[in-house]
C-alpha positions as CSV (number, residue, x, y, z in Angstrom):
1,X,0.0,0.0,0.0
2,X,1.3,3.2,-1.3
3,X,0.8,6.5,1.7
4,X,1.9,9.9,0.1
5,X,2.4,12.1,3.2
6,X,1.8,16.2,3.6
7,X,3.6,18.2,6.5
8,X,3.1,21.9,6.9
9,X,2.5,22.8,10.2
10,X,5.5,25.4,10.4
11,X,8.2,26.7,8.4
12,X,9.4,23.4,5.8
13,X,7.4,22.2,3.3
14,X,7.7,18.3,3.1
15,X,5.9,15.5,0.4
16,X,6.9,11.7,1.0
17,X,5.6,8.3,0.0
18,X,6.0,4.9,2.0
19,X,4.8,2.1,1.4
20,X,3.5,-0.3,3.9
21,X,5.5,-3.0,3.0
22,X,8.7,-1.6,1.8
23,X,9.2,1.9,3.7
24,X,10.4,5.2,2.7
25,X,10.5,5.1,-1.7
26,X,10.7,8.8,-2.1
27,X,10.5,12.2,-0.2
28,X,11.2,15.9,-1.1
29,X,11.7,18.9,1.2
30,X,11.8,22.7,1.2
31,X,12.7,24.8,4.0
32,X,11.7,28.5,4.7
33,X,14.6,29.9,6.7
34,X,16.2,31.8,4.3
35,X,13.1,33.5,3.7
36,X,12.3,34.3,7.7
37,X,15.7,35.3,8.3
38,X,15.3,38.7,7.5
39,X,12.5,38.9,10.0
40,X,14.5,36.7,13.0
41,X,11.7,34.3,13.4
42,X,8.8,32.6,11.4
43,X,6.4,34.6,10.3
44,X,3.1,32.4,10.0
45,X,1.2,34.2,6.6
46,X,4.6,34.3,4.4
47,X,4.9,31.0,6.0
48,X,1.6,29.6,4.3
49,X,1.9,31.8,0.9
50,X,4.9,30.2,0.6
51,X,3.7,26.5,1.7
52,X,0.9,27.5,-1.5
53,X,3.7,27.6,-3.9
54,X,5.8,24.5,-2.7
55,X,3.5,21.7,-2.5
56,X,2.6,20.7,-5.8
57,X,6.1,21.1,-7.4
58,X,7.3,19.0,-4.6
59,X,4.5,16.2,-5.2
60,X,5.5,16.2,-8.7
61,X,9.3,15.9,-7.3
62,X,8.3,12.6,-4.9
63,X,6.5,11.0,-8.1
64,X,8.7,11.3,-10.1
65,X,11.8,10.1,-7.6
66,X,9.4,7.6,-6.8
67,X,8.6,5.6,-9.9
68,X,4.6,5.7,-9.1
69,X,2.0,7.8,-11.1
70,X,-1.1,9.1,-8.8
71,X,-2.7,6.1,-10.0
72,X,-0.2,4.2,-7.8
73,X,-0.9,6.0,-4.4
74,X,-3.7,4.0,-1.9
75,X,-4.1,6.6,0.8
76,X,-3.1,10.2,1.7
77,X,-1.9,11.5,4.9
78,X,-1.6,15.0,6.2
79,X,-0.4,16.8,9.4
80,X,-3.8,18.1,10.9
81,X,-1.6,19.3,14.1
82,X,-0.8,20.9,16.0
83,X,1.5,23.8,13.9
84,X,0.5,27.3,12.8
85,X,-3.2,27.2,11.7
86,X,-2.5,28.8,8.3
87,X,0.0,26.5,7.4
88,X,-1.6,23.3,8.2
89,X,-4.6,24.2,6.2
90,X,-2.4,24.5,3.1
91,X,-1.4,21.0,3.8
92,X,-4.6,19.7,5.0
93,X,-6.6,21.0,2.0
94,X,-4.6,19.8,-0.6
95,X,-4.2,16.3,1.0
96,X,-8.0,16.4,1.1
97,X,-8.5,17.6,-2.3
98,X,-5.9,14.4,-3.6
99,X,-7.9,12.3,-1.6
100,X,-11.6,13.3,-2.7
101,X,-10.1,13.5,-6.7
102,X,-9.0,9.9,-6.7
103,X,-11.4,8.5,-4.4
104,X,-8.9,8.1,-1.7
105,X,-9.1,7.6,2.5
106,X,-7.6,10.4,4.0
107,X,-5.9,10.3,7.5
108,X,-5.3,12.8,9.8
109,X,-1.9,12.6,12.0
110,X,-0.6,14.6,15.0
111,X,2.6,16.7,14.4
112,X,4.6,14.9,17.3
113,X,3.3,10.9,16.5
114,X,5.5,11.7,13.7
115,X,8.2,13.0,15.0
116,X,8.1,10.3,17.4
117,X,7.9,7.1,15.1
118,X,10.9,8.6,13.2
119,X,13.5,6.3,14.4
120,X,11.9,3.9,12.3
121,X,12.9,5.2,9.5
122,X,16.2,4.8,10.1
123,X,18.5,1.6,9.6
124,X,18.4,0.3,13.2
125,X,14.4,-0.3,14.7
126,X,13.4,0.5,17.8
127,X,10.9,-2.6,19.2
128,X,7.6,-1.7,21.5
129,X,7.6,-0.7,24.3
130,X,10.1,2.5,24.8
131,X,10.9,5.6,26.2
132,X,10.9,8.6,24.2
133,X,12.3,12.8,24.2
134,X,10.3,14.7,21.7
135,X,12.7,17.7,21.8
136,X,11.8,20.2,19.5
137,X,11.5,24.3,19.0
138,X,7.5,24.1,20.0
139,X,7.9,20.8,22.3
140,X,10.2,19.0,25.0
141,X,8.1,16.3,26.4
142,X,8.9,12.8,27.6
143,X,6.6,9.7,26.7
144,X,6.6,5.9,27.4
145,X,5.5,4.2,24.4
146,X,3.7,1.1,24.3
147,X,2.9,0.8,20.8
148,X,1.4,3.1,18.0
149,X,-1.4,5.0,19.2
150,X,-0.6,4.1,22.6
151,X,1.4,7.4,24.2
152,X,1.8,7.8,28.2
153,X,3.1,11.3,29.1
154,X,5.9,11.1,31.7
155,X,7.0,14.7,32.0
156,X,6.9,18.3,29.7
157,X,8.5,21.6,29.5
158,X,6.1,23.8,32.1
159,X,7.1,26.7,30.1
160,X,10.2,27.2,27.0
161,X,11.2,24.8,25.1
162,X,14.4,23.4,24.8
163,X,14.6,24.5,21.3
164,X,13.2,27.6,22.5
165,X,15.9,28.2,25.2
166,X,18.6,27.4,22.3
167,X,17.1,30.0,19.7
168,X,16.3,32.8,22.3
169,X,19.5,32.4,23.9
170,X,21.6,32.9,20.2
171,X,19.2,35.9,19.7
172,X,20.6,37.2,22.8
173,X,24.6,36.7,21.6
174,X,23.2,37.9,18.5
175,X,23.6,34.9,16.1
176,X,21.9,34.7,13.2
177,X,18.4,32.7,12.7
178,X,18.2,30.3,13.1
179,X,19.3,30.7,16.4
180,X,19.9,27.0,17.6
181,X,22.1,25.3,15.0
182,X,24.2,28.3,15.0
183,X,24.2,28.1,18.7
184,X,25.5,24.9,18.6
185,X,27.9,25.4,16.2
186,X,29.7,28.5,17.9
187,X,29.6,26.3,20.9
188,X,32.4,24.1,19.2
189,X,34.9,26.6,19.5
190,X,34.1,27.5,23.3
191,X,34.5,26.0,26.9
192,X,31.4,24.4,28.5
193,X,32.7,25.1,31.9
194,X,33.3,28.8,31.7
195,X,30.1,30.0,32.5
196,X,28.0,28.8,35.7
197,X,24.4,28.2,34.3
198,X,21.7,27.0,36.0
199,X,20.4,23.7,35.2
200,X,16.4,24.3,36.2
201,X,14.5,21.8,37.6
202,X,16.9,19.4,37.2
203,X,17.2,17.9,40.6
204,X,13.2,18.0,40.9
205,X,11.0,14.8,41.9
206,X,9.5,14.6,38.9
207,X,10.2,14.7,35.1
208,X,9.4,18.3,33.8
209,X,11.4,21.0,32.6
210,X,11.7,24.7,32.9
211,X,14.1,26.8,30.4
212,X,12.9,30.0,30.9
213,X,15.1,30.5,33.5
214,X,18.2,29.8,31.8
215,X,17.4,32.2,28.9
216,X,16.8,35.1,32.2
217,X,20.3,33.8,33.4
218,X,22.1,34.2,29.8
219,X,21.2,38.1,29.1
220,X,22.4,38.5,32.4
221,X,25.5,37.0,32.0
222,X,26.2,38.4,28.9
223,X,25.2,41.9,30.7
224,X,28.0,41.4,33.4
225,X,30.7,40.1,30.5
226,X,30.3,43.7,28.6
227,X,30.7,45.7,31.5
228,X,33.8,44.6,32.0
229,X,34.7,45.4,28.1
230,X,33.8,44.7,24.8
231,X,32.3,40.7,24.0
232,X,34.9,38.9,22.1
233,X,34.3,36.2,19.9
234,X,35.8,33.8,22.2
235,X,33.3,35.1,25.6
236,X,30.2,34.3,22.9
237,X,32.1,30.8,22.1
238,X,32.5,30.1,25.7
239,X,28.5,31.5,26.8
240,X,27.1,29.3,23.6
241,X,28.9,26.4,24.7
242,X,28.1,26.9,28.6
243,X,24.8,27.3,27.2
244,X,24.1,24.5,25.3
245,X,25.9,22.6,28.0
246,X,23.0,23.6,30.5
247,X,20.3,22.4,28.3
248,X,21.7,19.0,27.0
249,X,22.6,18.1,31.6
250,X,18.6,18.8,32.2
251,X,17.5,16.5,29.2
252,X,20.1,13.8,29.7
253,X,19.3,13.5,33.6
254,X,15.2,13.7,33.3
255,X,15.6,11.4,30.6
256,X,18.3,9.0,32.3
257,X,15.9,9.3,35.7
258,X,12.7,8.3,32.7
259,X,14.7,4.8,31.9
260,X,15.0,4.0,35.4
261,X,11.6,4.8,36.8
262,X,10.1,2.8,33.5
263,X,12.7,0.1,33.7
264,X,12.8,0.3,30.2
265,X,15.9,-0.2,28.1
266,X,14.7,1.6,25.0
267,X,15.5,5.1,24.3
268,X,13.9,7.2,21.5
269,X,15.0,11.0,20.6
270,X,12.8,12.5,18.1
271,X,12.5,16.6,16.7
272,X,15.0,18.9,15.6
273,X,17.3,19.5,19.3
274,X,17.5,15.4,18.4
275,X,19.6,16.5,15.8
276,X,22.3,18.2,18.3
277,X,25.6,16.2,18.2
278,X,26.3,17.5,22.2
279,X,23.2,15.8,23.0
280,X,23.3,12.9,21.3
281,X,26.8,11.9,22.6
282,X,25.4,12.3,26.2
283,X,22.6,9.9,25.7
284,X,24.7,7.4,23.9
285,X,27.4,7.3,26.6
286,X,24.8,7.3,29.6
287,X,22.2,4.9,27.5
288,X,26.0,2.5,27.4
289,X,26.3,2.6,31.2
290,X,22.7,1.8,31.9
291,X,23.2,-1.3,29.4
292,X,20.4,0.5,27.3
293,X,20.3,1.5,23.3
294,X,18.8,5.3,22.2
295,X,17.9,5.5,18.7
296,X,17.6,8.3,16.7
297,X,15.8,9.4,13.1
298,X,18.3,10.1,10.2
299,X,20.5,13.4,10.6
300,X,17.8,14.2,7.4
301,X,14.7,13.8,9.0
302,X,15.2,15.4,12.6
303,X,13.4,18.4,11.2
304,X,9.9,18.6,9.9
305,X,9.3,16.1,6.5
306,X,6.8,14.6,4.9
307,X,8.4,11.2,5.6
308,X,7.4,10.7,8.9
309,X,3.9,12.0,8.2
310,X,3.3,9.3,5.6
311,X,5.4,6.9,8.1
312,X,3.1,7.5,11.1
313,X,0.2,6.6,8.8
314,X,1.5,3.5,7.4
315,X,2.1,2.4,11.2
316,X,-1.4,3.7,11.8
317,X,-3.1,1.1,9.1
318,X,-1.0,-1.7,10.3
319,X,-2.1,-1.4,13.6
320,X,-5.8,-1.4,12.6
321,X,-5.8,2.4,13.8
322,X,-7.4,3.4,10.4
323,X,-11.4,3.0,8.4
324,X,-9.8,2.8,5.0
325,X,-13.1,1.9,4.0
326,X,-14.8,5.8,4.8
327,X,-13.8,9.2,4.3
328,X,-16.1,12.2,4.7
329,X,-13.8,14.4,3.4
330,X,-15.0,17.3,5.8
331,X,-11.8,18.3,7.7
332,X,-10.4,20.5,10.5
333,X,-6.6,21.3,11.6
334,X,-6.0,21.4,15.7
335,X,-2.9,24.5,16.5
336,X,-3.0,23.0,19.8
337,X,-3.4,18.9,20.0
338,X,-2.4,16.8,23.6
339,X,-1.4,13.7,21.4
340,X,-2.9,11.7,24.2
341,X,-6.4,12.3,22.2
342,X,-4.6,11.4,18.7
């Protein structure tokens, strides 16, 4: 069976189609940061004008990559939330209009059940039941997974995100949108240990976050380096590095305190902070010691795609999740979604 996937909740534009059987045959992305870099941030109507003009070149693209005709395509998926409103409808209407066309089921998926079935996508396969950090610009939560459609929420972000608290904080040093990866790669060049940040809520009974705090605690550290002079290149280095140092200790000890309160040996990391090489050396090494494995999604598909939209659905009909059989074509998109009610 033959899914063609739609994402558009934020700023990339992203067409894929898996097959049930044999995976990922074809996928095609566009991202908008060049575009929303003159603005420092995402700004939500160019961002659907722009998702307008992308989305059928891009089917065309994953077609023709693909070797199938729209003859060839069974079902269509779409992500109906949660995102920006205006730029999931661009998604969700053309999905829908596909589907009607050629007399196709269409099927609804949540933003972050994509983002979290990822890893399977890549070469190595995470097995049922696991532990999982959605860690993301919008999102920082961490779920014990049973099985598809079966999400337990363990612990959230109360306020920032930790993608959040890594873009924020660059906008502060004044690095260039977007503010994370160039966070992360000033932070090469710079000593984690020169700057005492705080690591919120890390020591608290439970498994939530807070990074507000730590953006508070940056501007004023940066305040108190350029009273004493100018900020070199080196003081940003050493702040981005202390920085990102900060956020990675809070994720890897919630999500190290996760495993051992699940007993689980499964680790997934899912959204674009999964992409974060820092990060992802601190899991492997602490995931070694607790005689665990984490498993990640290709480098490729850390951000927003259309692969793991049409993914997510192909995992959604094998579990029996989805009426192939009816399809009212009358649809809605969900900003906001718990994924507990996907």
């Amino acid at each position: 069976m033959n899914i063609i996937g739609f994402e558009s909740s934020c700023d990339e534009t992203g067409v894929a189609i898996v097959n049930t059987e044999k995976g990922l045959l074809a996928h095609a992305l566009h991202s908008q940061i060049a575009m929303h870099q003159a603005y420092g941030g995402v700004v939500p109507e160019l961002a659907s004008r722009d998702h307008i003009r992308r989305v059928l070149p891009l089917t065309r693209e994953v077609l023709e990559k693909s070797g199938l005709t729209i003859n060839d395509i069974n079902a269509v998926a779409y992500t109906a939330g949660p995102g920006l409103a205006g730029a999931l409808l661009v998604g969700a209407s053309v999905a829908q209009a596909f589907a009607w066309t050629h007399h196709l089921p269409a099927i609804p998926i949540h933003h972050l059940e994509g983002h979290l079935l990822s890893p399977m996508l890549a070469d190595e396969v995470p097995g049922f039941p696991f532990v999982a950090l959605l860690v993301s610009g919008g999102h920082t939560q961490i779920m014990r997974v049973n099985g598809v459609g079966q999400y337990e929420l363990l612990g959230e972000t109360l306020d920032d995100a930790a993608g959040e608290a890594f873009d924020k904080s660059a906008k502060l040093m004044g690095l260039p949108y977007p503010g994370g990866p160039a966070l992360s790669r000033l932070a090469e060049k710079g000593d984690p240990a020169a700057y005492a940040l705080p690591r919120p809520m890390m020591h608290s009974p439970d498994l939530d976050f807070s990074f507000s705090g730590l953006k508070t605690a940056v501007l004023t550290t940066l305040r108190k380096i350029e009273q004493g002079g100018a900020l070199s290149e080196q003081d940003r280095a050493n702040l981005a590095a202390s920085t990102q140092q900060a956020i990675v200790d809070v994720l890897g000890h919630k999500v190290i305190k996760a495993m051992k309160q699940t007993k689980l040996k499964r680790l997934v990391v899912a959204g674009g902070v999964g992409a974060n090489s820092q990060l992802r050396s601190y899991l492997r090494r602490e995931m070694a010691k607790q005689g665990g494995q984490v498993f990640f999604p290709p480098l490729a598909l850390c951000t927003d795609n259309g692969a793991m939209i049409a993914h997510a659905a192909a995992e959604r009909v094998k579990a029996g999740l989805v009426d192939l059989g009816h399809s009212a074509y009358a649809f809605t998109v969900k900003p906001r979604w718990d994924l507990a009610e996907a």
